[in-house]
C-alpha positions in Angstrom: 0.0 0.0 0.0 1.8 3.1 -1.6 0.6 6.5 0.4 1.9 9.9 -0.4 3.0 11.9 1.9 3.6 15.9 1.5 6.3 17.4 4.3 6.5 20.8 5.1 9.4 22.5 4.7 10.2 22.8 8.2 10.5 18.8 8.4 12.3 18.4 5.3 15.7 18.1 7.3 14.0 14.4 8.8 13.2 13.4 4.9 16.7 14.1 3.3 15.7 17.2 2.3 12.6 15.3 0.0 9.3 17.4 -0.7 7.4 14.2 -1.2 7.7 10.1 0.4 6.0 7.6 0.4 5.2 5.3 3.2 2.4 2.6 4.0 0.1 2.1 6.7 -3.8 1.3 7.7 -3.9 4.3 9.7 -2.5 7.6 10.1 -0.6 6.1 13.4 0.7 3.2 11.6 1.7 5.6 8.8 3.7 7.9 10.7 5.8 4.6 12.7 6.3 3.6 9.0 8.0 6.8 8.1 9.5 7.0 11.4 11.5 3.9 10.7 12.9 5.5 7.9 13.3 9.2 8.6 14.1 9.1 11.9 12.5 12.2 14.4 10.0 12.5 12.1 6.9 11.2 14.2 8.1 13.0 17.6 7.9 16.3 15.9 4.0 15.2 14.7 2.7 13.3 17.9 2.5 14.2 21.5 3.7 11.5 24.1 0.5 11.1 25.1 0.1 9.6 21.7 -1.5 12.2 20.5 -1.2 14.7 17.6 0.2 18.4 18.1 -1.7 20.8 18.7 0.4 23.1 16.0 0.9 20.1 13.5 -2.5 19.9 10.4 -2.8 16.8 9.4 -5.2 16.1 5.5 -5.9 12.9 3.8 -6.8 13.3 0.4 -7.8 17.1 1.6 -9.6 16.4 4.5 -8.4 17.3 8.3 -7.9 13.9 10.1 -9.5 15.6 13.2 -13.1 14.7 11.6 -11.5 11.2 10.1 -10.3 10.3 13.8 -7.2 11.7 14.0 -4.2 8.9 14.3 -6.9 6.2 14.0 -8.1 8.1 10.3 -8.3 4.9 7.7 -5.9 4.9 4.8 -6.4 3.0 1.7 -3.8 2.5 -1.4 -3.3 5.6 -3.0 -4.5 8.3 -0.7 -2.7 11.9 -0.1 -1.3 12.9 3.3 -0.7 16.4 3.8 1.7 17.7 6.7 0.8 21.2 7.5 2.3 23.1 10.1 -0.1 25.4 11.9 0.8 29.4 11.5 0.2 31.8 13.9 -0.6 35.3 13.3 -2.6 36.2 10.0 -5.3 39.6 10.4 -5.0 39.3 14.5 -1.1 39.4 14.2 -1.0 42.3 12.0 -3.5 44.2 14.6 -1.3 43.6 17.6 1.2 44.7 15.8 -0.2 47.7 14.8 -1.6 48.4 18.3 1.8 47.8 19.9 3.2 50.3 17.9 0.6 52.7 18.4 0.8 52.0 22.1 4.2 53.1 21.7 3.8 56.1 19.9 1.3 57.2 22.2 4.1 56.2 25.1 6.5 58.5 23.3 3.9 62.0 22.7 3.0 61.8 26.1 6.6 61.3 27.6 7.8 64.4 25.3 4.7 66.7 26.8 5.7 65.4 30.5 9.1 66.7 29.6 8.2 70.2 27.6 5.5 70.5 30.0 7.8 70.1 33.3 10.8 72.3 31.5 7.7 75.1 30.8 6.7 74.7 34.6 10.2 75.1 35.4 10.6 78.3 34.0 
């Protein structure tokens, strides 16, 4: 049973380097032991040791997330697409915290120059 398997870039250092692999398997689990055995670190960067996936790590079989399949225990069949996808933080919400930090900050700045020329006027 020939399964495809896309890696991320991030865990192309456990593949050689290789985009794609192959690898067999009944079940998600089994599939990640298989490539495991030969890519070595592979399946500790994708399962907890609870057994368990990451919570950062997206898993899709033939385009669907293996959360609704059943996660490790997600059937595979002969032929099927795995897709590893790490998950990405940030997106619209990291762009607005950004911009409010450095608002925050500008704001910090305006009000520390006015305590100054307002304490130098008081001076006076």
């Amino acid at each position: 049973m020939a399964i495809e398997v896309r890696i991320p870039t991030i865990l192309r250092s456990y593949t050689g380097g290789a985009k794609v692999v192959e690898g067999t398997g009944d079940t998600l689990g089994d599939l990640l032991t298989d490539l495991d055995s030969r890519h070595g670190g592979l399946k500790g960067r994708l399962v907890t040791d609870a057994g368990a996936l990451h919570r950062f790590v997206n898993v899709y079989v033939n385009d669907e997330d293996v959360r609704f399949l059943g996660a490790l225990d997600a059937k595979l069949n002969d032929g099927d697409s795995v897709t590893i996808l790490p998950a990405v933080a940030g997106g619209a919400f990291g762009f607005a915290a950004a911009a409010a930090i450095s608002q925050h900050r500008a704001a910090t700045a305006a009000v520390a120059g006015g305590v100054r020329g307002t304490s130098s006027v008081a001076a006076r």
